[in-house]
C-alpha positions as CSV (number, residue, x, y, z in Angstrom):
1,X,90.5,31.2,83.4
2,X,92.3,31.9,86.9
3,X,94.1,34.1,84.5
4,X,91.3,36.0,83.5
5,X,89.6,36.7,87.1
6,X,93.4,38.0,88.8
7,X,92.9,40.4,85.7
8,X,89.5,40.9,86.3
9,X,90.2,41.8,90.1
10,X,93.3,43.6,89.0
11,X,91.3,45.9,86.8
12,X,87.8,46.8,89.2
13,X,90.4,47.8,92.1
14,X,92.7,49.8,89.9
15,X,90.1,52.0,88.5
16,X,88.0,54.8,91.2
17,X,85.4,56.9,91.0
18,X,85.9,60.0,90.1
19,X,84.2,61.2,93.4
20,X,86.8,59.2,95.3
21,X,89.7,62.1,96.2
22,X,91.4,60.9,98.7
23,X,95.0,61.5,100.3
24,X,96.8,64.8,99.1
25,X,94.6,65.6,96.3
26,X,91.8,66.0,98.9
27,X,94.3,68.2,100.8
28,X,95.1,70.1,98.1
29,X,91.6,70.3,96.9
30,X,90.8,72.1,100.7
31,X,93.4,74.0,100.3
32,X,91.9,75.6,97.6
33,X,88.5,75.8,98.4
34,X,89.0,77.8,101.9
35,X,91.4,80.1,100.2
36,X,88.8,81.1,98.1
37,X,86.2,81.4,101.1
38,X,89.3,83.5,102.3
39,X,89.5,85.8,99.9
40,X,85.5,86.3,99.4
41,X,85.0,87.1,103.7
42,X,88.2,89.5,103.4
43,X,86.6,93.8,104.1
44,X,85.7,94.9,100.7
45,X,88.5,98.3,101.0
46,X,91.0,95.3,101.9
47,X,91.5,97.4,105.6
48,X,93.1,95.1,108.1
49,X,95.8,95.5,110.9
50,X,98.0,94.5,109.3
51,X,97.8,96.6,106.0
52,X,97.0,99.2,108.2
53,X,100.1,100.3,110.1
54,X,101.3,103.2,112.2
55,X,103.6,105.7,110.2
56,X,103.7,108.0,112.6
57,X,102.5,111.2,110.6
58,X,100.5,112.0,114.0
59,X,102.6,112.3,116.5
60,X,101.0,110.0,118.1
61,X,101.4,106.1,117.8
62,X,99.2,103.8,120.2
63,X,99.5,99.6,120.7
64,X,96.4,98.1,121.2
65,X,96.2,96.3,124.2
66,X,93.1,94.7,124.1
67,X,92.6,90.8,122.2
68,X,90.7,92.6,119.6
69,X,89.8,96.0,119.5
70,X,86.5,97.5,117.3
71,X,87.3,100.7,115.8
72,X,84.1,102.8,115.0
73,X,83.2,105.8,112.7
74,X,82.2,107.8,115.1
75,X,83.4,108.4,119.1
76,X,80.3,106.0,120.6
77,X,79.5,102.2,120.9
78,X,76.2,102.9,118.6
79,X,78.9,104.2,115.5
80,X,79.5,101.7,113.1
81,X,82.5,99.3,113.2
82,X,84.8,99.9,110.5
83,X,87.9,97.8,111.5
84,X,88.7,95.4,114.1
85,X,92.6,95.8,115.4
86,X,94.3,92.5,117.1
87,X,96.1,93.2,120.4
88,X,99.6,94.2,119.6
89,X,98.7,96.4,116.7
90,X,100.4,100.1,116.4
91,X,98.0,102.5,115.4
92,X,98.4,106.2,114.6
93,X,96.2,108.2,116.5
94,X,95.1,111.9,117.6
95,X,95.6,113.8,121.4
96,X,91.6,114.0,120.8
97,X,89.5,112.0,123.6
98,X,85.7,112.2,123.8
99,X,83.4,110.0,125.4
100,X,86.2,107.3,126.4
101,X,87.3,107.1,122.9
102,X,90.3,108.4,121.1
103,X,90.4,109.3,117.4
104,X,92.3,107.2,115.2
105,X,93.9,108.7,112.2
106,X,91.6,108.8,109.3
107,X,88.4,110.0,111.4
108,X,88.6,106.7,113.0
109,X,87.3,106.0,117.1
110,X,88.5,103.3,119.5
111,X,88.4,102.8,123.3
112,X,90.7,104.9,125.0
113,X,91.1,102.7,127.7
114,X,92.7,99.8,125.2
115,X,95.4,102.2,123.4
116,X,98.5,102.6,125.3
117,X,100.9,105.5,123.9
118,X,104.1,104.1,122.6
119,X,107.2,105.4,124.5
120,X,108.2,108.7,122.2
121,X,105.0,109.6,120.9
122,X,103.0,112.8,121.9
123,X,99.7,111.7,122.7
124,X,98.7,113.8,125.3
């Protein structure tokens, strides 16, 4: 009968519930699940800075210098953001400047004052 109940033991600890994950399944599991989020909170014309780089068809190529920089659709803070460039970015841009803002390639706006000209470029 001792026989029995090691077996017993033996066989209620060996088998989980199937809402147990634990250890690198659960990892694996997360993994999964935030690179979906990922991929649902990504812009819907899949725009980002680093998609998005300077070719310099402009002239004029510009490194954000700001930690993040909101580029609008129009030269004013009431335009709607379109993109958001991290600090470091190189951006194509235009020897137009109106209101404090420069236009971006692709009728795009930013704050002047966070573009720095790369050495080269004609930006005026």
């Amino acid at each position: 009968m001792a026989e029995r109940r090691s077996m017993s033991n033996w066989t209620t600890t060996a088998i989980r519930k199937p809402w147990q994950i634990r250890g690198w399944p659960l990892v694996f599991i997360t993994g999964i699940v935030l690179t979906i989020l990922a991929m649902l909170d990504a812009p819907a014309d899949h725009s980002t800075s680093a998609i998005r780089t300077a070719d310099g068809s402009t002239g004029c190529q510009l490194r954000v210098s700001a930690a993040e920089l909101r580029v609008r659709s129009a030269p004013s803070t009431d335009a709607a953001q379109v993109e958001v460039l991290s600090e470091g970015a190189v951006v194509d841009g235009t020897t137009t400047v109106t209101g404090g803002f420069r236009e971006l390639e692709g009728d795009r706006w930013a704050a002047d004052q966070f573009l720095t000209p790369m050495p080269g470029t004609n930006c005026g």
